[in-house]
ZADO-1210 file (C-alpha; in nm, 4 decimals, padded with zeros to 6 digits):
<atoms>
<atom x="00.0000" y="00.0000" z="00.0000" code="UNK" pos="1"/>
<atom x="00.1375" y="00.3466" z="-00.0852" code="UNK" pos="2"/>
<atom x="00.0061" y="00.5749" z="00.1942" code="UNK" pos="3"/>
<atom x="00.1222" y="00.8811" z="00.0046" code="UNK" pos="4"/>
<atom x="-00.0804" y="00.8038" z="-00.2897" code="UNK" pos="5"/>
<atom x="-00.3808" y="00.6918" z="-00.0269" code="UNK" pos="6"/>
<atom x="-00.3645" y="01.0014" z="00.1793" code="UNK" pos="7"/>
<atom x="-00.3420" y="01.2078" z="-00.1205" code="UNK" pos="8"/>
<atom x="-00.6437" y="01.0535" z="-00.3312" code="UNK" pos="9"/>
<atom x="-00.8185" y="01.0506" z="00.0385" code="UNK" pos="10"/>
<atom x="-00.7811" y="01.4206" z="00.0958" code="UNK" pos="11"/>
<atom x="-00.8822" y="01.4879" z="-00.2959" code="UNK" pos="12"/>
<atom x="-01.1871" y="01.3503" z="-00.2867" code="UNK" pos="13"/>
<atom x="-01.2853" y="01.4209" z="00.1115" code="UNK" pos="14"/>
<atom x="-01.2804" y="01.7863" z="00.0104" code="UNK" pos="15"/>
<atom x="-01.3938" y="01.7391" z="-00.3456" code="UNK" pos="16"/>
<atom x="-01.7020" y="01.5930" z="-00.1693" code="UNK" pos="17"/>
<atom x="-01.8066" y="01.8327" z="00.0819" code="UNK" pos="18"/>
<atom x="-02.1350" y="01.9989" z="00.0448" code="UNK" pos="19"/>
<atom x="-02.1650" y="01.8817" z="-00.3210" code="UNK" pos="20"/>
<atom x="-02.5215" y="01.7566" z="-00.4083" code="UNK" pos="21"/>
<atom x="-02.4191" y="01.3569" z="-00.3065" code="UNK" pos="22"/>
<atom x="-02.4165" y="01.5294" z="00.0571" code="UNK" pos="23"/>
<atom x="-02.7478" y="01.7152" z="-00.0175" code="UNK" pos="24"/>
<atom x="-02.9667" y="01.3840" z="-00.1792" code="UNK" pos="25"/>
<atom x="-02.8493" y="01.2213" z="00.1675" code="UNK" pos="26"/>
<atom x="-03.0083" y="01.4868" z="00.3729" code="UNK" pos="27"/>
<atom x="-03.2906" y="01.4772" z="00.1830" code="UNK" pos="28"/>
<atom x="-03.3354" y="01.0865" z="00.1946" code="UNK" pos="29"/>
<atom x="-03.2669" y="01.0913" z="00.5866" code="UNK" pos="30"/>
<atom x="-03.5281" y="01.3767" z="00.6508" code="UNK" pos="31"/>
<atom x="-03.7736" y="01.2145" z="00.4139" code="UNK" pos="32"/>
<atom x="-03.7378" y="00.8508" z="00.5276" code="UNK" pos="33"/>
<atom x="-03.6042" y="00.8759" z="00.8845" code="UNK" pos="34"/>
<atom x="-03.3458" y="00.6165" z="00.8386" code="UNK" pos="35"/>
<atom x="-03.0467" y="00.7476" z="00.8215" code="UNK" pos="36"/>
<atom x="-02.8206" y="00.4041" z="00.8445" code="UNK" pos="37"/>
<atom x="-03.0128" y="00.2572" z="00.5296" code="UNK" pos="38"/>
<atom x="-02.9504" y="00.6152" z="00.3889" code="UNK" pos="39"/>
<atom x="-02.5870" y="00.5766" z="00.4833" code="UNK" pos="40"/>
<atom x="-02.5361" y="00.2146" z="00.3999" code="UNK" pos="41"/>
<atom x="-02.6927" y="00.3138" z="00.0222" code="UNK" pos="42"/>
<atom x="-02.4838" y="00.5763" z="-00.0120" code="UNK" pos="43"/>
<atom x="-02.1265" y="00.3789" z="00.0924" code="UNK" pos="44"/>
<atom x="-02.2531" y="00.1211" z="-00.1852" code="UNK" pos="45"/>
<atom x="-02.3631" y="00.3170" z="-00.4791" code="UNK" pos="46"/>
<atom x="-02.0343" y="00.5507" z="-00.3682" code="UNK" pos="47"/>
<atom x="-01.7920" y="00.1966" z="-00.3652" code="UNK" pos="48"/>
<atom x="-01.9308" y="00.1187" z="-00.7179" code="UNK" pos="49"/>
<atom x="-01.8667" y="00.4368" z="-00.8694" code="UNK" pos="50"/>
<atom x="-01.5646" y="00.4389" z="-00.7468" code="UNK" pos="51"/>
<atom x="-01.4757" y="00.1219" z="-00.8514" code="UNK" pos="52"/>
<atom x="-01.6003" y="00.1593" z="-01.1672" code="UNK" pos="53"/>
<atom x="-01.3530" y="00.5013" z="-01.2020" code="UNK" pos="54"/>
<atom x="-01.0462" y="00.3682" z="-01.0845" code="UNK" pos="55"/>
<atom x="-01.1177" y="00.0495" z="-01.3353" code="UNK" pos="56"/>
<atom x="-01.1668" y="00.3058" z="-01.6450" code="UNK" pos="57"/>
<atom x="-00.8713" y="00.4571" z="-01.5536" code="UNK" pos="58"/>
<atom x="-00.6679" y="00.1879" z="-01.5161" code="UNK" pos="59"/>
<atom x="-00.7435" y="00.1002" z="-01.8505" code="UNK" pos="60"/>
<atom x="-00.7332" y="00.4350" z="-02.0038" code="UNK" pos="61"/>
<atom x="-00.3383" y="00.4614" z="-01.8412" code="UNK" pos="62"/>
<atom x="-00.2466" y="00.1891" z="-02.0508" code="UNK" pos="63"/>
<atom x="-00.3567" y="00.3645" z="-02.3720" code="UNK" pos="64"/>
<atom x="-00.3223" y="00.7411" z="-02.2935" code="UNK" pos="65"/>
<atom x="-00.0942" y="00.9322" z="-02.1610" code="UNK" pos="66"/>
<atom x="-00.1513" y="01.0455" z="-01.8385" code="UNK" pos="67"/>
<atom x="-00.0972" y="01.4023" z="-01.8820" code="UNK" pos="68"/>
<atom x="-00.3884" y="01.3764" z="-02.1678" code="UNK" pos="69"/>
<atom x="-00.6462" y="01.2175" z="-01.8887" code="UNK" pos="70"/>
<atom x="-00.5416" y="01.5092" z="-01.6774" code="UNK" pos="71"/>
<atom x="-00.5830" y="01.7943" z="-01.9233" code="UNK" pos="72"/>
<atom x="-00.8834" y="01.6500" z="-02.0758" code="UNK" pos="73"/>
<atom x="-01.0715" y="01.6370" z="-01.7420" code="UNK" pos="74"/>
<atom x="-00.9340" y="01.9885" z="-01.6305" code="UNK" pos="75"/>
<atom x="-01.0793" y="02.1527" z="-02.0036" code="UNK" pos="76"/>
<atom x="-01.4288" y="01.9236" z="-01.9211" code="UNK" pos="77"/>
<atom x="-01.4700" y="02.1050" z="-01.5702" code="UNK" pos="78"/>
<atom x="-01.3874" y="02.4581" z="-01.7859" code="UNK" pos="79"/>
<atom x="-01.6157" y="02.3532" z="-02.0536" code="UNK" pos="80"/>
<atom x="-01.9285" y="02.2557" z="-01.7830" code="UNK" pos="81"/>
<atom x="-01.8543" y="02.5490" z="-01.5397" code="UNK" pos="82"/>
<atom x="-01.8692" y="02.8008" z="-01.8558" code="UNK" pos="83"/>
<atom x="-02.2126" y="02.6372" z="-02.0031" code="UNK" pos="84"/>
<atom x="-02.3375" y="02.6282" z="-01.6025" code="UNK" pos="85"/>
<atom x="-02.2620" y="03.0423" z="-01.5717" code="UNK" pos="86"/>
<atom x="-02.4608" y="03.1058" z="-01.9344" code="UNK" pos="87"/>
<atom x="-02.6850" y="02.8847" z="-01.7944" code="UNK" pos="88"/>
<atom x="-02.7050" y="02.6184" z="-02.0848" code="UNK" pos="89"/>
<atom x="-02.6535" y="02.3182" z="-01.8416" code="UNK" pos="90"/>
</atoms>
């Protein structure tokens, strides 16, 4: 295990996360439902899949692409949303 690379991807996607709208649909399930340890327990397993399913992808796209394209190409996709999201076209 490479605790640099864990502590790093850890910290990346614990503030990446914060008050984004995964946070707010488990609010809303809790208040509407009153379970919050179903609500919890979903949201660990649907989070663990997509997860899994991202590291997987990009396993496989590192063997094809170089790295540096992966990064630039999702930096210019977060440009290209945030820019249609202020004109209001997403």
């Amino acid at each position: 295990m490479d605790w640099k690379v864990f502590f790093m991807t850890f910290g990346a996607v614990f503030f990446a996360e914060l008050a984004d709208k995964t946070q707010l649909v488990g609010i809303g399930m809790t208040s509407k439902t009153g379970k919050p340890l179903s609500v919890w327990f979903g949201s660990v397993c649907a989070y663990m899949i997509v997860t899994l399913l991202s590291v997987l992808i990009g396993m496989v796209l590192s063997k094809h692409l170089n790295p540096d394209l992966i990064r630039y190409s999702g930096a210019a996709l977060f440009i290209i949303i945030g820019v249609l999201m202020i004109f209001k076209i997403l």
